[in-house]
C-alpha positions in Angstrom: -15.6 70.3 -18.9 -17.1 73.8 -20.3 -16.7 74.4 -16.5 -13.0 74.7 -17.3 -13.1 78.1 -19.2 -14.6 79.9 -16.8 -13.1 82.5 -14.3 -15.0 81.5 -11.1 -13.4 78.9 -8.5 -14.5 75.5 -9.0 -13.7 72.3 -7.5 -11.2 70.2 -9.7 -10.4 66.6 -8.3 -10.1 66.4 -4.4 -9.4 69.9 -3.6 -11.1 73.6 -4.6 -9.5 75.1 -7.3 -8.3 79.0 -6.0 -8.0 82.1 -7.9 -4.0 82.1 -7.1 -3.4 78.7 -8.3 -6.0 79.5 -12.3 -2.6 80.9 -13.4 -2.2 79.4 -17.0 1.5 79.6 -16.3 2.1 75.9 -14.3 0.1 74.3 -17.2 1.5 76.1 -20.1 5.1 74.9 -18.3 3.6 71.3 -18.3 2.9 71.6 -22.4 6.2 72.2 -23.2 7.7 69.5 -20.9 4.9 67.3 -22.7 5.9 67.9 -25.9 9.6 68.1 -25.5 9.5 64.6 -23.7 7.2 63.4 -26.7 9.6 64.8 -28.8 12.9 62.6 -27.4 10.2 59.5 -28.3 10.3 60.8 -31.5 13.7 60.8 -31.9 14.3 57.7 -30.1 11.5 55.5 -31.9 10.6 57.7 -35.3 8.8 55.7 -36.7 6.1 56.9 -33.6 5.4 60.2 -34.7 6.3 63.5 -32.3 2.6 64.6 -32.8 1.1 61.0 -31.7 3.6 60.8 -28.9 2.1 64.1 -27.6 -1.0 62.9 -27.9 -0.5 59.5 -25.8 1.8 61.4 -22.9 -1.3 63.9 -22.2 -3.5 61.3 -21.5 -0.9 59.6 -19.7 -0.7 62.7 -17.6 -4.4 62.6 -16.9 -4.3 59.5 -15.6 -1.0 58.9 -13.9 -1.4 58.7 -10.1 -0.3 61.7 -7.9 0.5 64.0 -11.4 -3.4 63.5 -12.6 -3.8 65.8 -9.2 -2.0 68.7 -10.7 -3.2 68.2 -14.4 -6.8 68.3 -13.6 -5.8 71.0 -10.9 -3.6 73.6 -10.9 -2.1 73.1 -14.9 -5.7 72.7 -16.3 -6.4 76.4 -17.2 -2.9 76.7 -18.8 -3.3 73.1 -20.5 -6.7 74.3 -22.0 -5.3 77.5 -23.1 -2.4 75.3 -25.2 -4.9 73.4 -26.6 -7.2 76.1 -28.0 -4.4 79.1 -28.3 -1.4 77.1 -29.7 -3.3 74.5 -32.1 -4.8 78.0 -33.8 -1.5 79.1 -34.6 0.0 75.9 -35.0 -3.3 76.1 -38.0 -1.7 79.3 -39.4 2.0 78.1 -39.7 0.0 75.0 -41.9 -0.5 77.1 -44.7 3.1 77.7 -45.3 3.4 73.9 -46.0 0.9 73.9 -48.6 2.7 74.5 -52.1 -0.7 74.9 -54.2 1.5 74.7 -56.9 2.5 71.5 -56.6 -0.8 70.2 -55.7 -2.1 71.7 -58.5 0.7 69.8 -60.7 -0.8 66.1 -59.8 -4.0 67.1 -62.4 -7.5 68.1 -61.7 -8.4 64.4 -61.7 -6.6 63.7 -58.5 -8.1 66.6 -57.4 -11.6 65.4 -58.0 -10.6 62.4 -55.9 -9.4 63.7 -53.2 -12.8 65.8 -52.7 -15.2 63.1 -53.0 -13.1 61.4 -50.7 -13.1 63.7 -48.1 -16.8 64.4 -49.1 -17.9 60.6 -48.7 -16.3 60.1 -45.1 -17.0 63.4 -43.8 -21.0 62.9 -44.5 -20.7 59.0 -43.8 -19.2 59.3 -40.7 -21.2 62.7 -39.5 -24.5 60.3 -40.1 -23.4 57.4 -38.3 -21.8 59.0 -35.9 -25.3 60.1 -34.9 -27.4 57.2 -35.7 -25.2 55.6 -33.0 -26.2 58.4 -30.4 -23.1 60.1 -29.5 -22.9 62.2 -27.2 -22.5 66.1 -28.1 -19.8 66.9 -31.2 -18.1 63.7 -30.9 -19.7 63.3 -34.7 -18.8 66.3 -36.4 -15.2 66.2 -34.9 -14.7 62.7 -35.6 -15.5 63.1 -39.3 -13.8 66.4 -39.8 -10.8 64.7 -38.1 -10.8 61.6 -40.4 -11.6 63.2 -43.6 -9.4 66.2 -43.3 -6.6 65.9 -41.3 -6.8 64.0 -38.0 -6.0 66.4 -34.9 -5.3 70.0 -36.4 -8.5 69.5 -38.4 -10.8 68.5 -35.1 -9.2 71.4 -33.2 -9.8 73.6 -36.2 -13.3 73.1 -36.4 -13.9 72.8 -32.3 -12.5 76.4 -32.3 -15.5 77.5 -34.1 -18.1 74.8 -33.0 -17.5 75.4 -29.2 -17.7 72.2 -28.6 -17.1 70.7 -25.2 -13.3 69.9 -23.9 -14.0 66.7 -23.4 -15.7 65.9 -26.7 -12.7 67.2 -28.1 -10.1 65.3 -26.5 -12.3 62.1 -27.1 -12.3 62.5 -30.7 -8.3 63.1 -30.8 -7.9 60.3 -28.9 -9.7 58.3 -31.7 -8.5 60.0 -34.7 -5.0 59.3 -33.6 -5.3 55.8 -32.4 -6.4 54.9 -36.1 -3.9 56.7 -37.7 -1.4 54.9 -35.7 -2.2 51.5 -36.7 -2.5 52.7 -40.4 1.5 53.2 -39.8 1.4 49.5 -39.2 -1.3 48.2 -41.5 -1.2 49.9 -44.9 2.4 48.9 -45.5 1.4 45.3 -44.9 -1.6 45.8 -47.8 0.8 47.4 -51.0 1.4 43.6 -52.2 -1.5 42.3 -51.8 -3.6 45.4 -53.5 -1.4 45.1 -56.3 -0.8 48.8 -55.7 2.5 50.5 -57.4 5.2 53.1 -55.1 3.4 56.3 -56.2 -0.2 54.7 -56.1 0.5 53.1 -52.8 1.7 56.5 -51.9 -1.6 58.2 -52.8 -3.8 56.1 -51.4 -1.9 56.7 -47.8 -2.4 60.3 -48.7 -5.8 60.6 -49.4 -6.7 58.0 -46.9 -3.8 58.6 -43.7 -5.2 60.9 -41.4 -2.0 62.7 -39.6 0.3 64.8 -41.8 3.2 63.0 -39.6 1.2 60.1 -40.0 0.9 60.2 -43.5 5.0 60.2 -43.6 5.9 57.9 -41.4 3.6 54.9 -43.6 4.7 56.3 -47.1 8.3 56.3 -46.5 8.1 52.5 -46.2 7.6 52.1 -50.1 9.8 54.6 -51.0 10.7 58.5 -52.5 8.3 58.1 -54.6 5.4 57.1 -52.6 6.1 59.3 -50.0 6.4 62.4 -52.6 3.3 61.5 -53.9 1.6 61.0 -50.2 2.5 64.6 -49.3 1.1 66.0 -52.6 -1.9 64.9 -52.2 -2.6 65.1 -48.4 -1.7 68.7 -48.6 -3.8 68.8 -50.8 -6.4 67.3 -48.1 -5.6 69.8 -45.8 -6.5 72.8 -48.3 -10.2 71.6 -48.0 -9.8 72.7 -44.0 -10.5 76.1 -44.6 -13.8 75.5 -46.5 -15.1 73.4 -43.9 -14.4 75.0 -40.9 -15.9 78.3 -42.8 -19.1 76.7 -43.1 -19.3 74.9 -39.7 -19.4 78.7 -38.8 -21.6 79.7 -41.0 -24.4 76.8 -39.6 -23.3 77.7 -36.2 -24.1 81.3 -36.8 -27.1 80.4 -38.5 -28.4 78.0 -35.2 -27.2 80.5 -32.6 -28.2 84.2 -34.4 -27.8 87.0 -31.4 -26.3 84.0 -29.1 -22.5 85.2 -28.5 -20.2 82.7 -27.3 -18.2 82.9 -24.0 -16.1 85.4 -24.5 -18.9 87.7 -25.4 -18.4 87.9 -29.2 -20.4 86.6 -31.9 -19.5 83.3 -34.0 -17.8 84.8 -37.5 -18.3 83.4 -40.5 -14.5 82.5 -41.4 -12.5 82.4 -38.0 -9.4 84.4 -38.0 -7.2 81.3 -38.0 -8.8 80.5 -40.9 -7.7 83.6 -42.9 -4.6 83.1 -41.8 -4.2 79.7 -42.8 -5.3 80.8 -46.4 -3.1 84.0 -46.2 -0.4 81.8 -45.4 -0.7 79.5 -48.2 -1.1 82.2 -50.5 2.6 84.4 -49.1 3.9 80.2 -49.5 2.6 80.4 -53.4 4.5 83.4 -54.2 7.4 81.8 -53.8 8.8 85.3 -51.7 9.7 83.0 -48.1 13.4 81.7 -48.0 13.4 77.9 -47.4 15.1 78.6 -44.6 12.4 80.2 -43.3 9.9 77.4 -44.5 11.7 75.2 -42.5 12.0 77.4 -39.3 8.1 78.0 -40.1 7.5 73.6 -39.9 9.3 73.1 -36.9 7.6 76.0 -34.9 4.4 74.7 -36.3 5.3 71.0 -35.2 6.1 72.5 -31.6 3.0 74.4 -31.4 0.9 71.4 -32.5 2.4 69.0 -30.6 2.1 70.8 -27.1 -1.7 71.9 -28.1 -2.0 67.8 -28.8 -0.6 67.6 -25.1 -2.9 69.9 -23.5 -5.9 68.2 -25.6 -4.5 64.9 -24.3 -4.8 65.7 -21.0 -8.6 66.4 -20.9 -9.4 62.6 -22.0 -10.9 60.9 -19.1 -10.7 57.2 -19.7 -14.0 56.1 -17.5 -16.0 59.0 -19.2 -14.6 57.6 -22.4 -15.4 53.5 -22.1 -18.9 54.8 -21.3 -19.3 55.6 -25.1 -15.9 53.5 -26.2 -17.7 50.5 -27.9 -20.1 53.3 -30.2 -16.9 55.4 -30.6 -14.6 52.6 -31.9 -17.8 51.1 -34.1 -18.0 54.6 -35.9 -13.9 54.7 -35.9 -13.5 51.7 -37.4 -16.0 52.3 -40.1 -15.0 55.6 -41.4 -11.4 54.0 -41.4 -13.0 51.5 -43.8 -15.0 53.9 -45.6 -11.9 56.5 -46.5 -9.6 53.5 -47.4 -11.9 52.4 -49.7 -13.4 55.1 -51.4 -9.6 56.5 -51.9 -8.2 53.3 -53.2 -11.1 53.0 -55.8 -10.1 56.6 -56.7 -6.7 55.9 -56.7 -7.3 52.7 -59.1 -9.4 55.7 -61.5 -7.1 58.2 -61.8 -3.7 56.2 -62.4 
């Protein structure tokens, strides 16, 4: 799939691939179709969120006969543009979300929890991920997707990681398959964990991949559970921006003098990066309008749905049920692993 970025022709299903028709333009069309259609899901079912939808249509695309011609031809440089170009601002419009103040409010005990939690499945899942042998980064982005933040967090770190296209998508297409049945499951657990609104309402935030995700199963117990899901997933998502600074700094370290495709050198903390932290600082100031917050979410929902789309639409199903059985072991097992190191935190902090 690294074939994909570059500027020679190549051959791309049946049929070469010309100069005339690498144009991102058809594919960057495509993503916006995508995510508008994903979108009328949304709107239609909500409790599917619009970022899952987006995620589900691409590989749809992929696969569907006659239109898998045209994604995996003509719209694939524009498709793989959205999903590198758009999920990095997407990123940046992320920090406005995060009210540090707010975070800060739930006590440093909380805070303590939600690290070792994101601590305890990123390393778990990193190591088994490749004691089962999988191929390329499908380790690092699975854990950084279940421990941070599902999809923004695997595209996050891919950006600076250069991993493969198809890793990527592989590791979305897990993150978010597991998130969706937490929508279904969790709610189904409250009773019998003997968990209150606001603790059930933590535990989906520290343990709920998805921001959307994280929503759509907290609202099911309440205001108060879902207040309290937010805080500390935002929270969550804070801890991005230190990880993907030092997955550059070891890939810097392992590749000193390589420079990556487009001729540049790996930087220590990726521009997207300081711009997610730049954001969530102008958001703590309390100078942006709510208005503007709100403009800022949507666009960031937009971007990150159509990058989902164009990620989507790399996932190739064979390639994937080649590695699907180790893939869904290590899935299911970090699943376990963050649910249960964050309700034990939960269960020590309330």
């Amino acid at each position: 799939m690294a074939l994909l970025h570059r500027s020679t022709p190549r051959t791309g299903g049946d049929r070469p691939v010309s100069r005339e028709t690498s144009a991102p333009w058809p594919g960057l069309a495509t993503t916006v179709l995508g995510a508008a259609i994903a979108w009328a899901v949304h709107w239609v079912v909500p409790a599917v969120p619009w970022l899952t939808a987006s995620v589900v249509l691409g590989i749809a695309a992929a696969h569907l006969p006659r239109i898998r011609t045209f994604v995996r031809g003509a719209a694939r440089p524009g498709l793989s543009l959205a999903g590198r170009r758009l999920m990095r601002i997407g990123i940046v419009l992320l920090g406005l979300g995060l009210g540090l103040d707010q975070v800060m409010g739930l006590g440093w005990a909380t805070v303590a929890m939600v690290v070792a939690v994101v601590a305890a499945t990123f390393l778990g899942t990193l190591w088994l991920g490749r004691r089962l042998g999988l191929r390329g980064d499908q380790p690092l982005l699975i854990a950084t997707g279940y421990s941070i933040c599902g999809a923004s967090a695997i595209g996050a770190v891919s950006e600076v990681s250069g991993s493969d296209e198809e890793d990527v998508a592989a590791s979305v297409a897990l993150v978010t398959l597991c998130g969706t049945l937490a929508i279904a499951v969790l709610p189904l657990l409250q009773g019998p964990l003997g968990l209150t609104d606001p603790e059930f309402g933590r535990w989906v935030g520290a343990s709920v991949h998805d921001v959307g995700q994280v929503v759509a199963t907290a609202q099911t117990a309440g205001p108060d559970a879902l207040g309290d899901a937010v805080l500390v997933k935002l929270m969550r998502v804070a801890l991005l921006a230190p990880l993907v600074a030092a997955v550059a700094f070891s890939v810097r370290a392992r590749r000193r003098g390589v420079r990556t495709a487009s001729g540049r050198r790996p930087t220590p903390v990726p521009l997207f990066v300081a711009g997610f932290l730049a954001a969530a600082a102008l958001r703590a100031t309390g100078v942006i309008p709510d208005a503007a917050l709100e403009w800022a979410h949507a666009a960031q929902e937009a971007l990150l749905a159509a990058a989902l789309f164009g990620l989507g639409s790399a996932v190739h199903l064979p390639t994937l049920a080649r590695t699907g059985g180790r893939a869904a072991v290590l899935g299911l097992s970090s699943w376990v692993v963050v649910a249960g190191v964050s309700y034990a935190g939960v269960l020590l902090t309330m």
